[in-house]
Backbone bond lengths (Angstrom), bond angles and torsions (degrees), N, CA, C in turn:
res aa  C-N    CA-C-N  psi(-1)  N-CA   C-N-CA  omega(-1)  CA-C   N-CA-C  phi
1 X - - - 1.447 - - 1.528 109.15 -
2 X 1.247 103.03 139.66 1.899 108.05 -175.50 1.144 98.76 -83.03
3 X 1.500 114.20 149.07 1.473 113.05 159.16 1.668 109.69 -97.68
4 X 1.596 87.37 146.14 1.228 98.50 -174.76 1.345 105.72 -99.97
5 X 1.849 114.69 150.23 1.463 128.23 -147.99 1.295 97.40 -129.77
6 X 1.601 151.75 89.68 1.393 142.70 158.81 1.703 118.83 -75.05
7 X 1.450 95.72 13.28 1.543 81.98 179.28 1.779 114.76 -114.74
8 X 1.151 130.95 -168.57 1.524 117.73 176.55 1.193 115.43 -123.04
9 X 1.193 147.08 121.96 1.313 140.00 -175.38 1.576 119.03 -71.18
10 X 1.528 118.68 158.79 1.307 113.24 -157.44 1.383 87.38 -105.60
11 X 1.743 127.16 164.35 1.161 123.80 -128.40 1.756 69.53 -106.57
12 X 2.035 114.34 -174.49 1.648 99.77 179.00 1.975 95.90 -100.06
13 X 1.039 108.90 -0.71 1.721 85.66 151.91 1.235 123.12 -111.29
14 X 1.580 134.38 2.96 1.394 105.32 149.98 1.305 106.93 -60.29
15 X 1.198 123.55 -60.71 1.751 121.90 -156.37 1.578 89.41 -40.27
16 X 1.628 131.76 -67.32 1.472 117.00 -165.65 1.347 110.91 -67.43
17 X 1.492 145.84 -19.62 1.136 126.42 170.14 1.862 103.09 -71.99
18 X 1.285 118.88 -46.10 1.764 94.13 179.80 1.699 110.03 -49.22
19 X 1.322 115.75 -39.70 1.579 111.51 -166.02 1.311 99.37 -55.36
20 X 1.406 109.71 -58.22 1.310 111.64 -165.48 1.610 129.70 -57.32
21 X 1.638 104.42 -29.76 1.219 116.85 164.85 2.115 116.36 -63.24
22 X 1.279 101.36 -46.63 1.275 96.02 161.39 1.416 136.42 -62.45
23 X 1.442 117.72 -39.74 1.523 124.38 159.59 1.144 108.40 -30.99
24 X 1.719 108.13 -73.95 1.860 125.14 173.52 1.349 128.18 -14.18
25 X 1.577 108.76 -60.34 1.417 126.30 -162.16 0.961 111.16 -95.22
26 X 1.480 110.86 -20.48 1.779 103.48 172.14 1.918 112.34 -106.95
27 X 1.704 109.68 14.16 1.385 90.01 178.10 1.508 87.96 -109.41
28 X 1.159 122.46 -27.90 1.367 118.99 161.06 1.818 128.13 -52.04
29 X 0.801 104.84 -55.52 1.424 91.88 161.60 1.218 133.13 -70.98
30 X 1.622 111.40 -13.71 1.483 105.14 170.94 1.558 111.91 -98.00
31 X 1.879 120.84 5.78 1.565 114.60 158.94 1.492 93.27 -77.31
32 X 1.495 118.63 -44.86 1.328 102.48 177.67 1.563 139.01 -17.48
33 X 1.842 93.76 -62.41 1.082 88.59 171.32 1.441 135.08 -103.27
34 X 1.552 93.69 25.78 1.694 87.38 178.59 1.465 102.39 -114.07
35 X 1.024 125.77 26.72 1.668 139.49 169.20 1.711 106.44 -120.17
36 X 1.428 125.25 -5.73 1.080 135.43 -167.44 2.061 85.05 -58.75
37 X 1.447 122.18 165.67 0.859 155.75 -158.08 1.854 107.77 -100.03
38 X 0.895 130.18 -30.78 1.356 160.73 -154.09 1.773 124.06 -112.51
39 X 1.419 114.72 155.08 1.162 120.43 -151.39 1.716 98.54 -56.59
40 X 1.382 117.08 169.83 1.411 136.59 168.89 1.672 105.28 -62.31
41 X 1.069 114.13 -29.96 1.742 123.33 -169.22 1.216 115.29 -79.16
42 X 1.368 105.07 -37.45 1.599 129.56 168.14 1.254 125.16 -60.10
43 X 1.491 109.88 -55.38 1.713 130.59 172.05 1.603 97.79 -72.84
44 X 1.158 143.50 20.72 1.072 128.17 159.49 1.662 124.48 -120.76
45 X 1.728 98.68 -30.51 1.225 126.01 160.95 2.049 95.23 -51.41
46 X 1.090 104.75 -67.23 1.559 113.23 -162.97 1.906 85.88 -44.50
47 X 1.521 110.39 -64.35 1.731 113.76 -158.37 1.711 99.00 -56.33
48 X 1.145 125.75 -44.12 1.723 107.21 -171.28 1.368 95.56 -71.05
49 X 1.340 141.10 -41.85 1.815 124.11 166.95 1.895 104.75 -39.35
50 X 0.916 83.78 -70.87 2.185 71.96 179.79 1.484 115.35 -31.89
51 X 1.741 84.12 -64.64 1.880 80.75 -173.41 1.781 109.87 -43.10
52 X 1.276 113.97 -62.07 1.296 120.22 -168.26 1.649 122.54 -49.07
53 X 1.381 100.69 -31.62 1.488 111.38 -175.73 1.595 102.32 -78.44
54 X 1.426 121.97 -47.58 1.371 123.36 177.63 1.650 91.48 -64.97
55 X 1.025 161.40 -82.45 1.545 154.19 -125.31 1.705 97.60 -69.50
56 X 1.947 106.09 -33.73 1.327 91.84 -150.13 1.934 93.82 -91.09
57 X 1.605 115.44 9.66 1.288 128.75 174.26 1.016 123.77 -82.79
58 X 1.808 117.47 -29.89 0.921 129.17 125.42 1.545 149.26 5.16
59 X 1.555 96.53 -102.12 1.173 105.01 147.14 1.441 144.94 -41.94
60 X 1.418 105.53 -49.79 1.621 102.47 176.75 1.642 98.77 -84.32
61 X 0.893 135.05 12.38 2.123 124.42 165.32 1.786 91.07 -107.86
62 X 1.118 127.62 -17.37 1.549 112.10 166.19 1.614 116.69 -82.05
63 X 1.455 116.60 -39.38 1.883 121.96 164.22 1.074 110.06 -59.52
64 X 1.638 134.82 -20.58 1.520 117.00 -166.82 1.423 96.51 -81.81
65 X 1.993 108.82 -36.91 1.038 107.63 -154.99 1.964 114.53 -88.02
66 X 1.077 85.34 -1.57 1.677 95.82 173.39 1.973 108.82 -81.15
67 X 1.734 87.43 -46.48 1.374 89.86 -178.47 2.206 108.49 -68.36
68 X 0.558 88.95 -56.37 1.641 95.18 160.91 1.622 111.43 -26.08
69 X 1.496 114.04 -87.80 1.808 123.98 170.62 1.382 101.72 -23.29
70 X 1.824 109.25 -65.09 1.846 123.12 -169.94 1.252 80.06 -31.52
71 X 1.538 126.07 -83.55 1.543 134.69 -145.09 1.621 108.80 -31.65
72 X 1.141 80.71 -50.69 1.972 95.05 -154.91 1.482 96.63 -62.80
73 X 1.101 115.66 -55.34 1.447 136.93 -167.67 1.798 111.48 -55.04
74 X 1.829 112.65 -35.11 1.416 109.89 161.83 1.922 115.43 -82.98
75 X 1.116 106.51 -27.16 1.495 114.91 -178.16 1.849 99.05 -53.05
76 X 1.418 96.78 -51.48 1.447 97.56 -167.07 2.029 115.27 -64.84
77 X 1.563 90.92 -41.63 1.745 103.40 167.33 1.445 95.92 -48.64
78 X 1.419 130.80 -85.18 1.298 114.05 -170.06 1.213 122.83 -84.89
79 X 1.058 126.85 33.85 1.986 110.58 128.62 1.258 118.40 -86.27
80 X 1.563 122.24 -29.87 1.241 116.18 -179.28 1.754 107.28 -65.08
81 X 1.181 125.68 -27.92 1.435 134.18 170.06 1.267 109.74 -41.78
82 X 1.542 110.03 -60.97 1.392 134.26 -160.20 1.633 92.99 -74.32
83 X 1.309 139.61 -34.61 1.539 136.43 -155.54 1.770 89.52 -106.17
84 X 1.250 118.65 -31.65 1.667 101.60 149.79 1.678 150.40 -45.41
85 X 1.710 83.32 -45.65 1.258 85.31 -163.26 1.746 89.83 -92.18
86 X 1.377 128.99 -28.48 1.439 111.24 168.13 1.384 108.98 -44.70
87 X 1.576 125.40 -77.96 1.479 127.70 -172.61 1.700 120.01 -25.18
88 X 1.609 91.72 -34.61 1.759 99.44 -175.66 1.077 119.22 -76.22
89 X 1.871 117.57 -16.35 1.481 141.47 -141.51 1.734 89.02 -119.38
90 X 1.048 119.78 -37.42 1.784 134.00 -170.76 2.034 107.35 -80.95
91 X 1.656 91.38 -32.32 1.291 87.95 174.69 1.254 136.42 -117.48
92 X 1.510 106.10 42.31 1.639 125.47 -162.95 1.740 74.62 -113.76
């Protein structure tokens, strides 16, 4: 039995242009801040905000995308409901 695929795959240079855009923005902001002007205490305060903001970006693009799947995944339960109870309703 084939499996069936409703989703679209991402082409292989988007996938390397997102990486690459992420590499970018986060090694750049972290020469940013390690050329910053300012105490060692500071530039580190600033680096666990990065880390945290990227982890917690993370996270919320993995919940959308769970909550997203959830979606699809009840839509599909009830149509198959709905294409039951017609078939059952069509053949009375």
């Amino acid at each position: 039995m084939a499996k069936h695929r409703n989703t679209q795959d991402h082409s292989a240079a988007w996938v390397i242009q997102t990486w690459l855009s992420f590499a970018i923005s986060v090694g750049a902001t972290s020469l940013g801040i390690i050329f910053l002007p300012v105490d060692v205490w500071i530039k580190g305060y600033m680096g666990m905000g990065l880390v945290f903001t990227v982890g917690s970006t993370v996270s919320l693009t993995k919940t959308q995308r769970d909550l997203y799947e959830a979606e699809k995944l009840v839509s599909k339960i009830e149509e198959a409901k709905v294409e039951k109870i017609l078939s059952e309703h069509n053949s009375l």
